[in-house]
NUGU-343729 format. One record per residue (C-alpha): residue in one letter; x, z, y. Coordinates in pm, whole numbers, padded with zeros to 5 digits, always signed. Layout:
BEGIN
AXZY;...
***
This chain:
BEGIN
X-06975-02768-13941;X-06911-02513-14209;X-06758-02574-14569;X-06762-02247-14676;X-07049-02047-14930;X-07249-01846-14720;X-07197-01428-14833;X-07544-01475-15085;X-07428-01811-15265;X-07069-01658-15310;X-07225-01336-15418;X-07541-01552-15682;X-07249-01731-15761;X-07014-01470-15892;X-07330-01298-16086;X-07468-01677-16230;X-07122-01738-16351;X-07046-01448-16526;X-07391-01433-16706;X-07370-01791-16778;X-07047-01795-16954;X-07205-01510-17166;X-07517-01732-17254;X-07397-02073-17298;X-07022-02048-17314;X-06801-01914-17640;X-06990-02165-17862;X-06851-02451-18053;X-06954-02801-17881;X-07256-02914-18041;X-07307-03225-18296;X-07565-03491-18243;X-07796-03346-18422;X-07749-02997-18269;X-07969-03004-17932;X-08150-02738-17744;X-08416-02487-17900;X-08675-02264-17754;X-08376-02012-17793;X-08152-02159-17564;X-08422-02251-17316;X-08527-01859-17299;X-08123-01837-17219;X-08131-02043-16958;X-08483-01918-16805;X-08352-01577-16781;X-08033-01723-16592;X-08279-01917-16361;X-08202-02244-16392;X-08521-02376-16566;X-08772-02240-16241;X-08452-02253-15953;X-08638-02501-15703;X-08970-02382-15762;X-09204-02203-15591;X-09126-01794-15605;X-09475-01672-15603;X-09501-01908-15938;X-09213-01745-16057;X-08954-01982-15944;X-08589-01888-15754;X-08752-02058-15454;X-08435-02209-15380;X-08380-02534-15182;X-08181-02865-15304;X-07818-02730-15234;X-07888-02399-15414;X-08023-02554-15688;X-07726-02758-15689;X-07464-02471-15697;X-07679-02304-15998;X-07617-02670-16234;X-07235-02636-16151;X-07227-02292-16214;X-07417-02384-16578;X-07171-02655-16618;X-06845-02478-16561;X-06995-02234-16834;X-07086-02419-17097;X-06959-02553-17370;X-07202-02895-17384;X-07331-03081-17085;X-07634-03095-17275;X-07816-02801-17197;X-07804-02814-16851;X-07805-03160-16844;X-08213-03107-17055;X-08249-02753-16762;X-08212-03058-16498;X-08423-03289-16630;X-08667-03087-16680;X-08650-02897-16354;X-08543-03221-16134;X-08740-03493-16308;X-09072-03337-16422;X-09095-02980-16215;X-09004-03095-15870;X-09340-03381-15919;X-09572-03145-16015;X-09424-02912-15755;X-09494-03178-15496;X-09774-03358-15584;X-09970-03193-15853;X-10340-03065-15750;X-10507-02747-15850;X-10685-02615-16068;X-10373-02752-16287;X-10118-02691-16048;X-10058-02364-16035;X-10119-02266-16448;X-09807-02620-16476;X-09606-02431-16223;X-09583-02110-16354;X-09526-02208-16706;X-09231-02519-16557;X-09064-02221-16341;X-09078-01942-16629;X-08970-02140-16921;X-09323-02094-17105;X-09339-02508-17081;X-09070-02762-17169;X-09083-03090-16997;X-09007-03444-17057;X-08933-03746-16801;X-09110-04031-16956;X-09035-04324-16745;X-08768-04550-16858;X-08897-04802-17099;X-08710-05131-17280;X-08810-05296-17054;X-08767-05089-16765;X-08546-04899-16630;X-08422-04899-16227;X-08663-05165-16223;X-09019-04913-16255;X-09217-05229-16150;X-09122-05405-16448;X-09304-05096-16644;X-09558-05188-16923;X-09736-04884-17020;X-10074-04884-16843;X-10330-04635-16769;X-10720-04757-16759;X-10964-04491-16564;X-11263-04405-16837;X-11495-04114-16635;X-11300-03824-16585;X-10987-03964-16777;X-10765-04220-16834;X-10669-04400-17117;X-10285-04427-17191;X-10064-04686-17370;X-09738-04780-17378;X-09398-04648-17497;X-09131-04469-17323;X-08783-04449-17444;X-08462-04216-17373;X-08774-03926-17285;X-08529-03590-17239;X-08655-03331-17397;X-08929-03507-17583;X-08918-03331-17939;X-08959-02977-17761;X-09147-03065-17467;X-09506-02913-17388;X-09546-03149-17106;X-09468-03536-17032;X-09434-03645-16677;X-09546-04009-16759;X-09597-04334-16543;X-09761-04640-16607;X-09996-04921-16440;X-10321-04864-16303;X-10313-05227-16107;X-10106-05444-16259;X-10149-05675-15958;X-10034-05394-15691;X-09642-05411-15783;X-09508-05052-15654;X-09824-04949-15562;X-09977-05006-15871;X-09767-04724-16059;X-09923-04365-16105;X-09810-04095-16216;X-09943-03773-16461;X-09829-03441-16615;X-09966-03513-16945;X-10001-03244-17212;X-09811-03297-17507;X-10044-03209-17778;X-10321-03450-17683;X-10455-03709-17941;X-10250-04004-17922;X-09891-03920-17875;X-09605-03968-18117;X-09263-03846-18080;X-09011-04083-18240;X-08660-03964-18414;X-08407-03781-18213;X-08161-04024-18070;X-07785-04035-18138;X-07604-04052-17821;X-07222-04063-17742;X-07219-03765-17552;X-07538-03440-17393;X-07608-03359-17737;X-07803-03034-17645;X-08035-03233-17471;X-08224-03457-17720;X-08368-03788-17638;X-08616-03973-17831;X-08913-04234-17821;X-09226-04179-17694;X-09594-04363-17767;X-09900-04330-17582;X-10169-04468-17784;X-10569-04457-17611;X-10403-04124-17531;X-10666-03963-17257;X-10492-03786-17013;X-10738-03584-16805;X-10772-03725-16444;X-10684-03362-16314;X-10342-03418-16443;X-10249-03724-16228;X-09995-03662-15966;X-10072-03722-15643;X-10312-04063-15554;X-10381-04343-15771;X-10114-04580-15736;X-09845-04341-15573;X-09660-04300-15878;X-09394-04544-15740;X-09325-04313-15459;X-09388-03980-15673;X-09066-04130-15909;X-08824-04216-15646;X-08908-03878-15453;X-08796-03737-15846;X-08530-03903-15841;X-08398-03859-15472;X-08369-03450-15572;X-08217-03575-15942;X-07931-03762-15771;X-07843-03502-15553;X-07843-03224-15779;X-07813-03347-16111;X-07451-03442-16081;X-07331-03088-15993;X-07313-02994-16370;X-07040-03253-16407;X-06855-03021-16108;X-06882-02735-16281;X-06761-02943-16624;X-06484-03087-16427;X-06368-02746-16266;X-06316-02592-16620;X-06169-02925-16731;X-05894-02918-16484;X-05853-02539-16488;X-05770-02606-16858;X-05571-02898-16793;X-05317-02685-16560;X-05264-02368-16812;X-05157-02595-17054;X-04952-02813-16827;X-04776-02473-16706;X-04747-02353-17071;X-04660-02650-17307;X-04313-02758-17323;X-04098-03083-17350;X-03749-03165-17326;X-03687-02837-17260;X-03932-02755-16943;X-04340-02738-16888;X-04446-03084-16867;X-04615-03009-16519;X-04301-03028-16399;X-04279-03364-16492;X-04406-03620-16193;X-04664-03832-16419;X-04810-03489-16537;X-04839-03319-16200;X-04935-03644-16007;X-05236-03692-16289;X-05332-03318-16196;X-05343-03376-15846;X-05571-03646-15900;X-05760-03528-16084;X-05804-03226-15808;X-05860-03511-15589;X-06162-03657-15761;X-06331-03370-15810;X-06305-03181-15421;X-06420-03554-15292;X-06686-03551-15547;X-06823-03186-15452;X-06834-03278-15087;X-07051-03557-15124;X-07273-03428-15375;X-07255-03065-15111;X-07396-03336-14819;X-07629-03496-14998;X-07790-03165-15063;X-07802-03028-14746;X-07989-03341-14623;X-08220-03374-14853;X-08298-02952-14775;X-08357-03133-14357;X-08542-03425-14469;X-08306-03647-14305;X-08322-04013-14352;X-07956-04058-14487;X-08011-03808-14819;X-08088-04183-14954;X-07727-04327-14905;X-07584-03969-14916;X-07755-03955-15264;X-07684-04279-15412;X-07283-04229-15305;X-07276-03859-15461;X-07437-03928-15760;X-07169-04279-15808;X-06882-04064-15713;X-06948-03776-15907;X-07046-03980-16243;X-06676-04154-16233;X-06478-03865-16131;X-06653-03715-16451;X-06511-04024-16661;X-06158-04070-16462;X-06078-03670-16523;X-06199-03697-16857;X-05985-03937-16940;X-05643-03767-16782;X-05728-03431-16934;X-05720-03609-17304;X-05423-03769-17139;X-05296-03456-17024;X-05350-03235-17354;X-05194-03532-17590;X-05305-03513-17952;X-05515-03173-17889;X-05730-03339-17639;X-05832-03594-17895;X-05926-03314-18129;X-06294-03309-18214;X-06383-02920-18144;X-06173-02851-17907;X-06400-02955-17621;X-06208-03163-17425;X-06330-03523-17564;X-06674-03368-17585;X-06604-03317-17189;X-06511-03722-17166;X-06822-03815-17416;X-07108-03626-17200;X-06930-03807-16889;X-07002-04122-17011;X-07412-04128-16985;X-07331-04035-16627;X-07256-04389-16517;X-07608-04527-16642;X-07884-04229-16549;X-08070-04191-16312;X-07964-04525-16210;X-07618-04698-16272;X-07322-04699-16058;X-07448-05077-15975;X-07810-04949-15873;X-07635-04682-15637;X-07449-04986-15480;X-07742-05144-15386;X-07920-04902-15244;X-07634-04821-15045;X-07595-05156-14881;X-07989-05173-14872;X-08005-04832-14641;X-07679-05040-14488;X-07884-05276-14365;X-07754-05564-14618;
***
């Protein structure tokens, strides 16, 4: 059992780092209506997030689950807003990692190389009003017409969706299947049929917009379906097994800057005539806060390493990582505003933009309840 960073992580690390906090750090936290453009994706292509897990002779990093993980921290300890690499991961987590796995050729390979370079910008449109953990409950549907099908429906909270080139959509092909009715398809984004609704305003990931999507008799080539008719159930949770995992390591990153923050200012500010780390509710906060996140990295550092062995527990390792992570992020967010008084309350300043892009973290990619339950599901409950 080793907890250390083998010689080559330590050594990616220390270069990923440095240009990261050149690229995305030094800015001032972005507004709501300040998200990601093509420029900033080109930034974070060149740093090799966008193409990390994907294949290297499509001009991926070629890295496995862990690896990829350590790259998101490294993005999120660098910069400024949780929403870029919060839109990287969705794209690379959510969309790439499907087509990576279950896409077939001849549109494989040209969706690969464009996914892993940063030539194509891709959306996750699953979640719908009406469905969200629940994919079953989905109402979208897709009706096979020759060599296409036919696409309806809406999708809401799509990340990415006013610069993406590419939707990873589901939706029903047998309404009377359940789970196995659900398929899946890497649908251009320029085809007839699609609008893209107003960017959302969301509490916190500004970089990273969200908006509404509508498939109307949209007719998505049948080369562009991932994997079988009717797999899409198991094409989304294999998605979302490697977005659990990894996903979550920005908010390590976030959290790691946070705190480093947090203890230059408790060694520097003074009150009463000493630093107020030297007071017991100010170092005891600190030291939990320390806590959260080192318990936080393991788990999210296990989960990783068995999903990279294809063991059976990346399920339950997933589900707990992603829960503790997500309220770590709010819990440390909360001290450091705590911690920094009236500055940390300071729009600008990044420290409640740290607390607001924790936030989301409870509800995606399943809530802190969802995780629960497939917890004591894998438990045998």
């Amino acid at each position: 059992m080793d907890f250390d960073l083998t010689p080559g992580q330590r050594e990616r690390r220390d270069r990923t780092r440095a240009a990261a906090r050149a690229a995305l750090g030094g800015t001032p936290p972005r507004t709501a209506r300040d998200h990601v453009t093509r420029q900033d994706w080109t930034a974070a292509a060149e740093l090799g997030l966008v193409g990390a897990c994907l294949p290297a002779d499509a001009g991926g990093g070629g890295l496995g689950c862990l690896d990829t993980a350590l790259l998101l921290e490294d993005a999120g300890w660098a910069a400024t807003d949780a929403g870029l690499p919060f839109a990287v991961a969705a794209h690379l987590l959510a969309c790439a990692v499907p087509v990576r796995d279950f896409a077939r050729e001849p549109a494989r390979g040209p969706l690969l190389e464009g996914l892993a370079t940063g030539a194509l910008v891709a959306g996750n449109a699953a979640t719908e009003d009406g469905a969200g953990s629940d994919v079953t409950a989905m109402a979208a549907t897709a009706r096979r017409d020759g060599d296409a099908y036919v696409l309806d429906g809406a999708k809401s909270f799509v990340s990415n969706a006013p610069i993406a080139d590419v939707y990873v959509a589901y939706a029903v092909t047998d309404p009377d299947a359940g789970f196995l009715g659900l398929t899946a398809f890497a649908v251009p984004a320029d085809l007839p049929g699609i609008t893209v609704g107003p960017v959302l305003d969301k509490i916190g990931l500004h970089g990273c917009a969200a908006a509404r999507v509508t498939f109307a008799g949209c007719r998505v080539p049948a080369a562009r379906r991932l994997g079988a008719e009717g797999q899409g159930g198991a094409v989304f949770q294999h998605s979302m097994a490697w977005e659990r995992a990894a996903l979550p390591a920005i908010y390590l990153g976030a959290m790691e800057e946070q705190l480093d923050r947090c203890l230059a200012h408790a060694r520097t500010r003074r009150q009463f005539g000493r630093p107020i780390g030297a007071f017991q509710a100010v170092s005891h906060r600190l030291s939990a806060m320390r806590q959260r996140l080192e318990a936080a990295r393991l788990l999210l550092y296990r989960a990783c390493w068995l999903l990279d062995r294809d063991r059976a527990e990346a399920t339950t390792a997933g589900a707990l990582a992603k829960t503790a992570v997500a309220e770590a992020a709010v819990a440390n967010g909360i001290d450091a505003v705590q911690v920094l008084g009236a500055l940390g309350c300071l729009a600008g300043g990044g420290v409640e933009q740290r607390l607001r892009d924790a936030v989301p973290a409870l509800v995606f990619s399943g809530t802190g309840d969802v995780q629960r339950e497939i917890v004591a599901r894998e438990s045998g409950l």
